[in-house]
PAVONU-639075 format. One record per atom (N, C-alpha, C, CB): atom name; residue in one letter; x, y, z. Coordinates in Angstrom, 1 decimal. Glycine has a CB too. Example, Ala and Ser with C-alpha at 12.3 -4.5 7.8 and 13.67 -1.06 7.14 Angstrom:
BEGIN
NODE   atom   rest        X        Y        Z
NODE      N      A     13.2     -5.7      7.8
NODE     CA      A     12.3     -4.5      7.8
NODE      C      A     13.2     -3.3      7.8
NODE     CB      A     11.3     -4.5      9.0
NODE      N      S     12.8     -2.2      7.1
NODE     CA      S     13.7     -1.1      7.1
NODE      C      S     12.9      0.0      7.9
NODE     CB      S     14.1     -0.6      5.7
//
This chain:
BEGIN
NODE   atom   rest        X        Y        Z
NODE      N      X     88.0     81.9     26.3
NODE     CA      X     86.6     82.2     26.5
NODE      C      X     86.0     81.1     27.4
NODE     CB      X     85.9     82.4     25.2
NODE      N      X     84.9     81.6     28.3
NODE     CA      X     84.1     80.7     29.2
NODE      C      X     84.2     79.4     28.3
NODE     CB      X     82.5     81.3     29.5
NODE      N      X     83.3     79.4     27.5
NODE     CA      X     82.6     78.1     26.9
NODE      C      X     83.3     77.5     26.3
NODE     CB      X     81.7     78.1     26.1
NODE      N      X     84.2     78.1     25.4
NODE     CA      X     85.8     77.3     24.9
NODE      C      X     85.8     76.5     26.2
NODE     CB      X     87.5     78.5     24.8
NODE      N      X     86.3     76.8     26.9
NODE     CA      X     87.0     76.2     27.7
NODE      C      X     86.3     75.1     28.1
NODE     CB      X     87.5     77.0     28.7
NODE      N      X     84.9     75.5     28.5
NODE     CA      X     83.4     74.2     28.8
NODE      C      X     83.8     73.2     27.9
NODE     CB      X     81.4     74.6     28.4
NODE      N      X     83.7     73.6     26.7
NODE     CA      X     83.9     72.9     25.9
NODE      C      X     85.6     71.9     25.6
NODE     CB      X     83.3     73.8     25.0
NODE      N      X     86.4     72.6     25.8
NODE     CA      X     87.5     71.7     25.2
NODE      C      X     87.4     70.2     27.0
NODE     CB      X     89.7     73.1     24.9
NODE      N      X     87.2     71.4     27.8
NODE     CA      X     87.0     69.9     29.2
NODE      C      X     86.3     68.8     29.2
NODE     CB      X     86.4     70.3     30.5
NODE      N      X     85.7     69.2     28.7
NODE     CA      X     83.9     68.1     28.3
NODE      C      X     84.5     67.1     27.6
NODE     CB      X     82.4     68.8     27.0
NODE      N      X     84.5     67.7     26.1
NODE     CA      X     85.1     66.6     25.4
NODE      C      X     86.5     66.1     25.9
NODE     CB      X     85.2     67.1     24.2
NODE      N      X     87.1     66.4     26.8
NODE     CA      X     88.3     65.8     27.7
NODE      C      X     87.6     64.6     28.4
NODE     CB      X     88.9     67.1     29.0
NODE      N      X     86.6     64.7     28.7
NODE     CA      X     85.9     63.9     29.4
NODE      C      X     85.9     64.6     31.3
NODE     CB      X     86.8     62.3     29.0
NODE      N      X     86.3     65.9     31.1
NODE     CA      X     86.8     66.3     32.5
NODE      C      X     85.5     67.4     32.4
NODE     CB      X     88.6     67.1     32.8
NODE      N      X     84.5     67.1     33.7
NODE     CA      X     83.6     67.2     34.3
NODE      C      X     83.8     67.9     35.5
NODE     CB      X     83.2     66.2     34.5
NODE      N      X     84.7     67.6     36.1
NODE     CA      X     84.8     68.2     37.2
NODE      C      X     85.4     69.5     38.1
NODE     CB      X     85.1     67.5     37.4
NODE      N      X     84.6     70.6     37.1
NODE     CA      X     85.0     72.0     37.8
NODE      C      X     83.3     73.3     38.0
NODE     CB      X     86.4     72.8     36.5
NODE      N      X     82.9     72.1     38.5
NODE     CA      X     81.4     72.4     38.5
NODE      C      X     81.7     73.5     39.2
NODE     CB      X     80.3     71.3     39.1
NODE      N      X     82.3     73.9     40.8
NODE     CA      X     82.7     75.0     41.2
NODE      C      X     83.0     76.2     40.7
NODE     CB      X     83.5     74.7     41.5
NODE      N      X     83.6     76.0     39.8
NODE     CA      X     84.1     76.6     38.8
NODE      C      X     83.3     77.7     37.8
NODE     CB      X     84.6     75.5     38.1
NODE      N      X     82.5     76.5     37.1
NODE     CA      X     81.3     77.3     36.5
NODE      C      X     80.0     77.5     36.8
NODE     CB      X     81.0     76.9     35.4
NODE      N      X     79.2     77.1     37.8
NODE     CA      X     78.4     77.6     38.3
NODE      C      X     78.2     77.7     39.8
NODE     CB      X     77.8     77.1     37.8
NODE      N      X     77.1     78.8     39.9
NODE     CA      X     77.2     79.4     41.2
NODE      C      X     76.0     77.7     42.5
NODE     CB      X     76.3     81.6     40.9
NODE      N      X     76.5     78.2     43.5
NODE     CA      X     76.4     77.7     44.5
NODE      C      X     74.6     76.9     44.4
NODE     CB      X     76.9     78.8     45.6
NODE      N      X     74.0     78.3     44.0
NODE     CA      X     72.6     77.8     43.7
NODE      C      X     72.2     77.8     42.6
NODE     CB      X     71.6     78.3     44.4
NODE      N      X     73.0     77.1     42.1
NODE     CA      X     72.5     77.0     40.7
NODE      C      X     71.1     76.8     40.0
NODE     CB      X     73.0     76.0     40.3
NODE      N      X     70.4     76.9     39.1
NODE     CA      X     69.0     76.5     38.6
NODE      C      X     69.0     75.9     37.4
NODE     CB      X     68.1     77.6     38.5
NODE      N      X     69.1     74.1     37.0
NODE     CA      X     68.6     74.7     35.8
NODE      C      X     66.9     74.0     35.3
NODE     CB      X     69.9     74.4     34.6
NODE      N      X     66.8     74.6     34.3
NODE     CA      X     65.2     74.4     33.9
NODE      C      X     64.8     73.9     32.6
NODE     CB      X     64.4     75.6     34.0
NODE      N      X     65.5     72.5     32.7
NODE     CA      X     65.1     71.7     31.4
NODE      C      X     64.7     70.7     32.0
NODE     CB      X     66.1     71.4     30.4
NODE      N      X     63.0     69.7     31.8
NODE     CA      X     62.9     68.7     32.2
NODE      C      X     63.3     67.8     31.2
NODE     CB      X     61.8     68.5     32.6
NODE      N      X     63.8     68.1     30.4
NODE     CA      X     64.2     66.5     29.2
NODE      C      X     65.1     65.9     29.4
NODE     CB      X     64.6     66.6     27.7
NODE      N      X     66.0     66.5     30.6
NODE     CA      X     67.1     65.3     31.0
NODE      C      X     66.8     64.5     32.6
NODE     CB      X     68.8     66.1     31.2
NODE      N      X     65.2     64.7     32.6
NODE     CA      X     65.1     64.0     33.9
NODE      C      X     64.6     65.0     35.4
NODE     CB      X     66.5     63.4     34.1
NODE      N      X     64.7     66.2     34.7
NODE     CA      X     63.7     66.7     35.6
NODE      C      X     64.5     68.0     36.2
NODE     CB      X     63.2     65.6     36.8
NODE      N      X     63.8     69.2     37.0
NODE     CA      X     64.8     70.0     37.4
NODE      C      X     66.2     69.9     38.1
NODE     CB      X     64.3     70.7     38.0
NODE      N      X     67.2     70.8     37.9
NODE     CA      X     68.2     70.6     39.1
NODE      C      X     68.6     71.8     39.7
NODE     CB      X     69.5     69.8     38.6
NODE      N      X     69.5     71.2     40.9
NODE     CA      X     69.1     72.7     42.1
NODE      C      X     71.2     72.3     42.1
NODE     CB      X     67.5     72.4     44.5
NODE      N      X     71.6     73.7     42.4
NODE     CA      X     73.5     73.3     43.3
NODE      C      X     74.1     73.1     42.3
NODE     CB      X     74.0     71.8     44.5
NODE      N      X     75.1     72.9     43.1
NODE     CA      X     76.9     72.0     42.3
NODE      C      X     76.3     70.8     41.9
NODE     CB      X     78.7     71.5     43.6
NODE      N      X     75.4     70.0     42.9
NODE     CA      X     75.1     68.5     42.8
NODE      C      X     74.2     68.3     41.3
NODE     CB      X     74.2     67.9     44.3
NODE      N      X     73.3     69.4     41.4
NODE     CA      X     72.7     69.6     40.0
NODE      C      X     73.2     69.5     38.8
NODE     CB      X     72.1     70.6     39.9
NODE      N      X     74.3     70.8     38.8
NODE     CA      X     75.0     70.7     37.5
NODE      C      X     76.1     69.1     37.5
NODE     CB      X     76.0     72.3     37.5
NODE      N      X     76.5     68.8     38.4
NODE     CA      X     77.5     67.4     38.3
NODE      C      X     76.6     66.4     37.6
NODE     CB      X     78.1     66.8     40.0
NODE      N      X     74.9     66.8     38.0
NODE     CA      X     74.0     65.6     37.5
NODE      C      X     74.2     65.9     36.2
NODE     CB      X     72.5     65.4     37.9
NODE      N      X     74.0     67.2     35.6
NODE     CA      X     73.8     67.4     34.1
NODE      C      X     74.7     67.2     33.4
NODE     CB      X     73.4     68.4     33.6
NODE      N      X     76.2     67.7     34.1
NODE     CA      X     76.8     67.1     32.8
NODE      C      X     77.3     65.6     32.9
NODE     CB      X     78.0     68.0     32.5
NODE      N      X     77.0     65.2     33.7
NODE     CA      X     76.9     63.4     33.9
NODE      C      X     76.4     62.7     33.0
NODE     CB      X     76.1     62.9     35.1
NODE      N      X     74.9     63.6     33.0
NODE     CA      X     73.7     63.3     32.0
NODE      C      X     74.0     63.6     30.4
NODE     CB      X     72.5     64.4     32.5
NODE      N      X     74.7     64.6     30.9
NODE     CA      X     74.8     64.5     28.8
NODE      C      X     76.1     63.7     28.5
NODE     CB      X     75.2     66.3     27.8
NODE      N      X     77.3     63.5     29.1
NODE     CA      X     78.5     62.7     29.3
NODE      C      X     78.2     60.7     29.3
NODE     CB      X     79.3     63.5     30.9
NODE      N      X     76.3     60.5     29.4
NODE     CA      X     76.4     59.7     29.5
NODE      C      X     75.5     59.1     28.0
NODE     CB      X     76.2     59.5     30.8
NODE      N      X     74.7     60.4     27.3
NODE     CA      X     73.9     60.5     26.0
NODE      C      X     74.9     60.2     24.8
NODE     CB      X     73.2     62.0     25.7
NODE      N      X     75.8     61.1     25.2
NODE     CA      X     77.2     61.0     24.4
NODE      C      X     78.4     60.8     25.0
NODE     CB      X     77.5     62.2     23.7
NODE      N      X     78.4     59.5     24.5
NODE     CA      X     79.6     59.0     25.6
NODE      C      X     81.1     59.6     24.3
NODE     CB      X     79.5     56.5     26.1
NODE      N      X     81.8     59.8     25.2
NODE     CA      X     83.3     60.3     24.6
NODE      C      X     82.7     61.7     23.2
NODE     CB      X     84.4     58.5     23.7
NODE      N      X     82.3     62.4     23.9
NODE     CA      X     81.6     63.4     22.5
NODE      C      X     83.0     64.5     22.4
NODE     CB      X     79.6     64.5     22.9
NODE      N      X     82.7     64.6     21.4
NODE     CA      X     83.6     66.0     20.4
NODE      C      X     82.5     67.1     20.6
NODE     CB      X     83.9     65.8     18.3
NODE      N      X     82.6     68.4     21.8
NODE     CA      X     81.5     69.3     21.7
NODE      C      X     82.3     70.5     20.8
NODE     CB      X     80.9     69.7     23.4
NODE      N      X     81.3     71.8     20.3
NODE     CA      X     81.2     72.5     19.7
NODE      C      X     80.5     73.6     20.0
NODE     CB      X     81.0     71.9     19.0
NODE      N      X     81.0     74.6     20.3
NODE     CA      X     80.0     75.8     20.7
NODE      C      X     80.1     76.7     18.8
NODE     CB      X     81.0     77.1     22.5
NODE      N      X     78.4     76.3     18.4
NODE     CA      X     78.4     76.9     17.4
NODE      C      X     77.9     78.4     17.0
NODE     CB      X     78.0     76.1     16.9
NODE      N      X     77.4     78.9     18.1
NODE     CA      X     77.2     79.8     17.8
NODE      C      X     76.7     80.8     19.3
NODE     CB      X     76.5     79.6     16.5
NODE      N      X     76.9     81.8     19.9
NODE     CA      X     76.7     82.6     20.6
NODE      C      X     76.3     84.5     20.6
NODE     CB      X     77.6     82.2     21.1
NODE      N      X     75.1     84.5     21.6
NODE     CA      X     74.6     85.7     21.6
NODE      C      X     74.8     86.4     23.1
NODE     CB      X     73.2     85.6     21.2
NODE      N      X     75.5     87.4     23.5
NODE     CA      X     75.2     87.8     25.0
NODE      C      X     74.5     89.0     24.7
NODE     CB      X     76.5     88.1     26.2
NODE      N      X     73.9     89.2     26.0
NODE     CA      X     72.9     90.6     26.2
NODE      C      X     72.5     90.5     27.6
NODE     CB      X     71.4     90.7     25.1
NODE      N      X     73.3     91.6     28.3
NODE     CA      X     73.2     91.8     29.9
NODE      C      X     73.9     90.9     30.9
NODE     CB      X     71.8     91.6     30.3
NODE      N      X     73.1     90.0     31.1
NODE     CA      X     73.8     89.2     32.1
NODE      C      X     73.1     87.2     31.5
NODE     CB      X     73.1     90.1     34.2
NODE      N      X     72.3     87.5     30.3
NODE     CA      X     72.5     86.5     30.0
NODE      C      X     73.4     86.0     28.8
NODE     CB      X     71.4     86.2     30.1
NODE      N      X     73.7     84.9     28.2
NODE     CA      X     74.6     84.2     26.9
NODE      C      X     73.3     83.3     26.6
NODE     CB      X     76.5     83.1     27.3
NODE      N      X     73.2     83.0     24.9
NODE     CA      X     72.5     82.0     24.4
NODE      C      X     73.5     81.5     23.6
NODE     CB      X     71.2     82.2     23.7
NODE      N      X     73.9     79.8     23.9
NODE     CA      X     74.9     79.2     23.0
NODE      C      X     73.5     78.0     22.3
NODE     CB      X     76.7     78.5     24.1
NODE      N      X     74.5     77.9     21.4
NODE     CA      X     74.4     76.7     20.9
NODE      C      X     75.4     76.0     20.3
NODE     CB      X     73.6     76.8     20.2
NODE      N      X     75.0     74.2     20.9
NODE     CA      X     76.6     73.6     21.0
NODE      C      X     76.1     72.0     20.1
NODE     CB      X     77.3     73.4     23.3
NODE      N      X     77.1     71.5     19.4
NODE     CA      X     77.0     70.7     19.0
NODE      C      X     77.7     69.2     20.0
NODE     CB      X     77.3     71.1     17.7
NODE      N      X     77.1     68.5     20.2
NODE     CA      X     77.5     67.0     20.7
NODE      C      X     77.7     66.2     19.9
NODE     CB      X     76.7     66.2     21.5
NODE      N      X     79.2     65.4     19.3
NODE     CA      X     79.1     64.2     18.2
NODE      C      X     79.9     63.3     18.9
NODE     CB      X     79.7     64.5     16.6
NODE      N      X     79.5     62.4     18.8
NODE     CA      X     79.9     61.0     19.1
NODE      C      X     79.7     59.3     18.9
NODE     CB      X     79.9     61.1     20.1
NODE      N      X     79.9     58.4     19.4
NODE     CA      X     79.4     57.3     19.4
NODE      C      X     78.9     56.6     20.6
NODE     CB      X     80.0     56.6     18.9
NODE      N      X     77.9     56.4     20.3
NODE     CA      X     76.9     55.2     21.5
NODE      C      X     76.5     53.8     20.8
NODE     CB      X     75.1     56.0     22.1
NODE      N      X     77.2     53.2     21.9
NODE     CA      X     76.2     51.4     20.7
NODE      C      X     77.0     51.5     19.6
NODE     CB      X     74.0     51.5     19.9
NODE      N      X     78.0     51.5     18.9
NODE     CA      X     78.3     51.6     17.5
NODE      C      X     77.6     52.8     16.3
NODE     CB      X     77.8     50.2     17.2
NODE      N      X     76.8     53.5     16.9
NODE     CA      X     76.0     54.6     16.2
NODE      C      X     76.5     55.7     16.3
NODE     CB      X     74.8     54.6     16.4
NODE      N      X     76.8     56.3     15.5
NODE     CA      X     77.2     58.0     15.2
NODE      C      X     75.5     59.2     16.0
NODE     CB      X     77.2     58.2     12.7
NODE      N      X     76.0     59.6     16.9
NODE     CA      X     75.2     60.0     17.8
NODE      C      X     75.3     61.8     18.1
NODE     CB      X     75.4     59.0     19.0
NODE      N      X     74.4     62.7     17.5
NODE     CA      X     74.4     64.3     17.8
NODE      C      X     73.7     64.4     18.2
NODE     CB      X     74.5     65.2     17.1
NODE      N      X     73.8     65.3     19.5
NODE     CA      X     73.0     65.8     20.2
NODE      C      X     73.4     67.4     20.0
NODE     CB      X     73.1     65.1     21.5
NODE      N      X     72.4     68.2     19.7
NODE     CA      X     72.3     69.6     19.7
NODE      C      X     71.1     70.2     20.9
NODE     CB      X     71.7     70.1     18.0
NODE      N      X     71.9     71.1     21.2
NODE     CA      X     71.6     72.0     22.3
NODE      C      X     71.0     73.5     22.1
NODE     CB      X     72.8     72.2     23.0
NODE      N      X     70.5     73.8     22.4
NODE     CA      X     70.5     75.2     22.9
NODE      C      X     70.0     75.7     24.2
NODE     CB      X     70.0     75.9     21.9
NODE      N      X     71.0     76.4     24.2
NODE     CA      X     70.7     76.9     25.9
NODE      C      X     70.8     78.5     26.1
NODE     CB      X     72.1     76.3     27.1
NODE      N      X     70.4     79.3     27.2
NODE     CA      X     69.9     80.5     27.9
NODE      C      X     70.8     80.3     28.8
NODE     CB      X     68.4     80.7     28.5
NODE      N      X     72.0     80.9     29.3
NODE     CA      X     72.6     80.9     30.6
NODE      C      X     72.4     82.6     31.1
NODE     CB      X     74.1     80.4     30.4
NODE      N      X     72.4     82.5     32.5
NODE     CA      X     72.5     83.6     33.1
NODE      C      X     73.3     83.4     34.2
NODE     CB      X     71.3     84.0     33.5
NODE      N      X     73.8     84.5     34.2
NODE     CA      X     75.5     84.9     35.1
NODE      C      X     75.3     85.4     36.2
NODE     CB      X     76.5     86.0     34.5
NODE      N      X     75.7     85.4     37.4
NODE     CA      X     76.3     86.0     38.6
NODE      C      X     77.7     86.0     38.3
NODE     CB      X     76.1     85.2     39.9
NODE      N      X     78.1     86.7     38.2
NODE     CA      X     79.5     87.6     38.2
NODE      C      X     79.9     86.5     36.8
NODE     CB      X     80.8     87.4     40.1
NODE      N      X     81.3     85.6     37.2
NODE     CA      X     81.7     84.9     36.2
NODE      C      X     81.1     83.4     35.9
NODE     CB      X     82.9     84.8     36.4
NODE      N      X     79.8     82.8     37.2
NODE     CA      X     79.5     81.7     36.8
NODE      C      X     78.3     81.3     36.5
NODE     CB      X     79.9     81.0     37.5
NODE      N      X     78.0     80.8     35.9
NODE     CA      X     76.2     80.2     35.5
NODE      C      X     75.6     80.1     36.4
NODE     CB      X     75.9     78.9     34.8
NODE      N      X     74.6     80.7     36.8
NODE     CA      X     73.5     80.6     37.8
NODE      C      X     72.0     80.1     37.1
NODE     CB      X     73.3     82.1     38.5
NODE      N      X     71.9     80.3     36.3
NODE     CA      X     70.5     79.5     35.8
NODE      C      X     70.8     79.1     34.1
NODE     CB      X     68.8     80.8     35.8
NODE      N      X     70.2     77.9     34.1
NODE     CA      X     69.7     77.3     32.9
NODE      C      X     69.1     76.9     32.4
NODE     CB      X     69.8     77.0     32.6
NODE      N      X     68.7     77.5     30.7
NODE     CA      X     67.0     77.5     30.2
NODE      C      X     67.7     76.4     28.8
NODE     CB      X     66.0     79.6     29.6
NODE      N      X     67.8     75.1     28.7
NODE     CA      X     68.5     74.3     27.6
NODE      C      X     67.3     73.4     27.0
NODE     CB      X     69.8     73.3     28.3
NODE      N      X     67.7     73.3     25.7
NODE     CA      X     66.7     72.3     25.0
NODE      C      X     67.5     71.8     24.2
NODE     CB      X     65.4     72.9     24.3
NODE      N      X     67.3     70.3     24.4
NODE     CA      X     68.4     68.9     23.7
NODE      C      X     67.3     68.1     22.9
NODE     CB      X     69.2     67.5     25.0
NODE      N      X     68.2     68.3     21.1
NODE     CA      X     67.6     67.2     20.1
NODE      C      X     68.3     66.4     20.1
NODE     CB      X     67.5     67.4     18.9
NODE      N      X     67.7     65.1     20.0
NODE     CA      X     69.0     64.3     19.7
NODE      C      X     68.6     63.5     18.2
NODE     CB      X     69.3     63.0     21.2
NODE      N      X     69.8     63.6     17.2
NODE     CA      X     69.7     63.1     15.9
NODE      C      X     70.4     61.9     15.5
NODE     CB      X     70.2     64.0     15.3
NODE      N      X     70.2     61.4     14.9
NODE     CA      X     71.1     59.9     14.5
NODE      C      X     71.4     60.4     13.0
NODE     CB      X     69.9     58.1     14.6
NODE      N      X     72.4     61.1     12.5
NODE     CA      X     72.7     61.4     10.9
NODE      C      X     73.4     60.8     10.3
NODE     CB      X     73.2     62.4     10.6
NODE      N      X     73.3     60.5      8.9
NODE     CA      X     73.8     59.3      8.6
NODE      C      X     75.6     60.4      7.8
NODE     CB      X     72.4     58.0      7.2
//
């Protein structure tokens, strides 16, 4: 599955098939990681951006909805930063052109659990 796969790369630490999953003009539309992003160069920023919140993270797609041409996942981030046990939960709105993400509607908590 798509996100399987997002997911087992990520936590690979492999980033780099932005091609891959999203389309050329990408959109996405979360300012909490620093503001909009546009392209390939956008998405390379975001997952840069969360690869650098949670450095070496174990991700988790915990749960998913499709309907039409969009998917709502929600994904768990666990890892360590600084010596601290560090989760970041997601949820996101993706919308599809054919097989690759063209827009994204994401909102990141970030938790410190003991």
């Amino acid at each position: 599955d798509f996100f399987q796969r997002i997911a087992r790369s990520m936590s690979a630490g492999d980033i780099d098939h932005v091609a891959d999953w999203f389309t050329e003009d990408f959109k996405l539309h979360d300012p909490s990681i620093g503001g909009f992003r546009f392209g390939h160069q956008g998405a390379q920023d975001m997952l840069r951006a969360l690869a650098e919140q949670v450095p070496n993270a174990r991700i988790e797609l915990l749960d998913m909805v499709e309907q039409d041409d969009k998917v709502a996942v929600r994904w768990l981030f666990a890892g360590m930063k600084d010596s601290e046990s560090v989760n970041l939960s997601i949820v996101a709105i993706y919308r599809f052109e054919g097989d690759r993400i063209a827009e994204d509607w994401g909102i990141a908590a970030r938790a410190k659990w003991p």
